[in-house]
C-alpha positions in Angstrom: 46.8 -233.1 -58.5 43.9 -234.7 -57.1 40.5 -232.4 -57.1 40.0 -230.3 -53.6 43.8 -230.6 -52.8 45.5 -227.2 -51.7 46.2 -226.2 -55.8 42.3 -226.2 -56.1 42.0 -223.2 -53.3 40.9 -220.7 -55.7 38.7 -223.0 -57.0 37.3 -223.4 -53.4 37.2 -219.7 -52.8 35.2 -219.0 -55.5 32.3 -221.8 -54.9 32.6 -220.9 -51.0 31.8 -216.9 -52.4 28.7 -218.1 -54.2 27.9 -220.0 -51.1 27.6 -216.9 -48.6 26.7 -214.7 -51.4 23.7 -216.6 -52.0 23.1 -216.8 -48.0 23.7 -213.1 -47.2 21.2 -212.3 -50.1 24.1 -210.8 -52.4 23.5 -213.5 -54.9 20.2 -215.5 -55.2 18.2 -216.8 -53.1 18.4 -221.0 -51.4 17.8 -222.9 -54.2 20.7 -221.4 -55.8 22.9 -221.4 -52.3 22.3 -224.9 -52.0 23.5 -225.5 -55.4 27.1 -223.8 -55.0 27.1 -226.2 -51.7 27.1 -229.6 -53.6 29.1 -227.8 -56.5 32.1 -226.4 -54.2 34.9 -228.9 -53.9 36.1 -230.4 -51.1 39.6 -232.1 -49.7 37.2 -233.9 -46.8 37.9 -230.0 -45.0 34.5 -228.5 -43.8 36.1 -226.1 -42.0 37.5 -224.5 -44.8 36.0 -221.5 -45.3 37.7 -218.4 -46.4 35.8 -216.8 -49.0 36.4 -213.1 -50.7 33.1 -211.9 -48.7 34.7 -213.0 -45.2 38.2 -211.0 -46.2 36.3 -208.1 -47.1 34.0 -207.9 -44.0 36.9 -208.2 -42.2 38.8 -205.9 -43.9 35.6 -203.3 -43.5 35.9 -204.1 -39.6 39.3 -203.1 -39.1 39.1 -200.4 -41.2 35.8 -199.1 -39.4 37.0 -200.0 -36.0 40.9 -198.0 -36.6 38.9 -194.9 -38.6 37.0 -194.9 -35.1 40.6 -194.8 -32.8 42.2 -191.7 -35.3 38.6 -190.1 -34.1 39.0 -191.1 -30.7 42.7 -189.8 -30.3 41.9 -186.8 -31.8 38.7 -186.1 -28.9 41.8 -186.9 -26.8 44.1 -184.7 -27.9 41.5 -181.7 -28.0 40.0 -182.1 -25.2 43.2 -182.9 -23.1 45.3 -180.1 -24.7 42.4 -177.6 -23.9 42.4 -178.4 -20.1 45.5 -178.7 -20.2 46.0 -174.8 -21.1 43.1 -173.7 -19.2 44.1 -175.0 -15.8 48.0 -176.1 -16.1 50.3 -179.2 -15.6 50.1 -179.0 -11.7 47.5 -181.9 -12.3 47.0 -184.1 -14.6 43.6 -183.2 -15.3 43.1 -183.1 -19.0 43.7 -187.1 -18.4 41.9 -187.6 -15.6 38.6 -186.0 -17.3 38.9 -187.8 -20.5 39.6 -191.3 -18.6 36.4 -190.5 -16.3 34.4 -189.3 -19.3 35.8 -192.4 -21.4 34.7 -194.8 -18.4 31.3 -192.7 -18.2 30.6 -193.1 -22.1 31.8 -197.0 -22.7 29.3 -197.8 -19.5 26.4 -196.1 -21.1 26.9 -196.7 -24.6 27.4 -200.5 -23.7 24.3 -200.8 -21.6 22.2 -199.1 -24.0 23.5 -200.5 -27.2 23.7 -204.2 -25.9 21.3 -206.9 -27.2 19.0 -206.7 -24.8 19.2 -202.7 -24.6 16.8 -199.6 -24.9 18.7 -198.7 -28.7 20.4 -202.2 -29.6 23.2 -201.7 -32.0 24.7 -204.2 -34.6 28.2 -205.4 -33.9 30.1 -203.2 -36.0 28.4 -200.4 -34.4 29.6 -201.3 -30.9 32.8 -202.4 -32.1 33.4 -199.0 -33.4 32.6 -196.6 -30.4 34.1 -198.8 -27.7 37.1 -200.2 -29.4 38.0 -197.8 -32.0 36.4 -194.4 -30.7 36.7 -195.2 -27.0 39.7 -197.4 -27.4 41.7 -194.3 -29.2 39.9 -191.7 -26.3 41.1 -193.9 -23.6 42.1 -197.7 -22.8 41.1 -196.8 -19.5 37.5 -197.0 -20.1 38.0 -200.6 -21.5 39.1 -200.9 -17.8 36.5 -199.6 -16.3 34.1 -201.8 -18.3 36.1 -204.6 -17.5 36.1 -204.5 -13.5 32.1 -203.5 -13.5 31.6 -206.2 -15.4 33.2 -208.3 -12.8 31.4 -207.0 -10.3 28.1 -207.1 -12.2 28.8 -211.0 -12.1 29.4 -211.3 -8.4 33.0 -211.7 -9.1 33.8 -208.5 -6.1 37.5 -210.0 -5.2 38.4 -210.4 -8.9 37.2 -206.6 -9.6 39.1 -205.7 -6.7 42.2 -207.6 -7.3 41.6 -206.4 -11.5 41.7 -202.3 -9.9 44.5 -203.1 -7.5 47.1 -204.9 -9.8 45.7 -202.2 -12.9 46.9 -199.2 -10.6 49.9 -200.8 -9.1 51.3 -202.9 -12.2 50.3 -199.4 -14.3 52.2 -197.2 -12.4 55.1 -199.9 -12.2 55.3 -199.9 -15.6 55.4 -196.2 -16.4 58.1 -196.1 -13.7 60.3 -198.4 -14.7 60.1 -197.4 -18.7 61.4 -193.8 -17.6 63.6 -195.2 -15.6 65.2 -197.4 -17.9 64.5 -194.5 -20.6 66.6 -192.2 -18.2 69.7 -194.1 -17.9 70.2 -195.5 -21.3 72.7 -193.6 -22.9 72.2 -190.6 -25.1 72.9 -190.9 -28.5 
């Protein structure tokens, strides 16, 4: 098999590891990065670059990012079930308080956390609160983000038709699953 063909993967790995290693300071400084570079073998593919450190960032992500949803459902579940007992199922508002506090949160953590921000965050940071806390709290703050950020860009009939079609396709939906839930036979 002819060197760099798809049996020399590992091989690839391995040099493209040394490669990021040495450029996210984990394993020597340029000189030695730019030696793994002219070392790691090729098949003419210079997009080819899955390397153990990528899997594992990754891996890290996800895992940060769901650990943040179980903590975010569980805020949910508390906070819901206590209004819930405290002023009954009349209303919905255990759910209406945590999507408006949801909404509330994901607008002010995302201005203040962004880039250009009064307390920037790194990635993972942001990817944790708003996906995995926020996202676990509520998808309806995602929502909310969403349509203000249409609006923020002078898109007013795309917010609009984004809240409209959200509520109306939304309630649609959890319609026509009970229905359909209803009159399926019992087993």
């Amino acid at each position: 098999m002819p060197a760099g063909a798809v049996g020399d993967i590992p091989q690839r790995v391995v040099a493209i590891d040394r490669i990021e290693r040495a450029e996210h300071g984990a394993g020597g400084g340029a000189d030695q990065c730019n030696e793994a570079r002219k070392t790691a073998p090729t098949n003419g593919d210079s997009n080819f670059r899955i390397s153990r450190y990528r899997i594992g960032m990754m891996l890290k992500t996800y895992l940060a990012v769901m650990a943040g949803g179980a903590l975010g459902t569980g805020l949910r579940l508390a906070l819901a079930g206590w209004l819930t007992a405290k002023y009954g199922e009349a209303f919905p508002v255990g759910t209406l308080v945590v999507n408006v506090t949801g909404c509330f949160v994901i607008g002010a953590f995302a201005a203040l956390t962004a880039p250009e921000g009064f307390l920037p965050a790194p990635l993972l940071v942001r990817q944790v609160v708003m996906i995995g806390v926020l996202g676990g709290y509520t998808t309806f703050s995602a929502f909310g983000l969403q349509t203000l950020d249409l609006l923020h860009a002078g898109a007013g009939l795309r917010a609009g038709l984004n809240a409209a079609l959200s509520l109306v396709l939304c309630l649609a939906a959890v319609w026509l699953g009970h229905r359909l839930a209803t009159v399926l036979p019992a087993r």
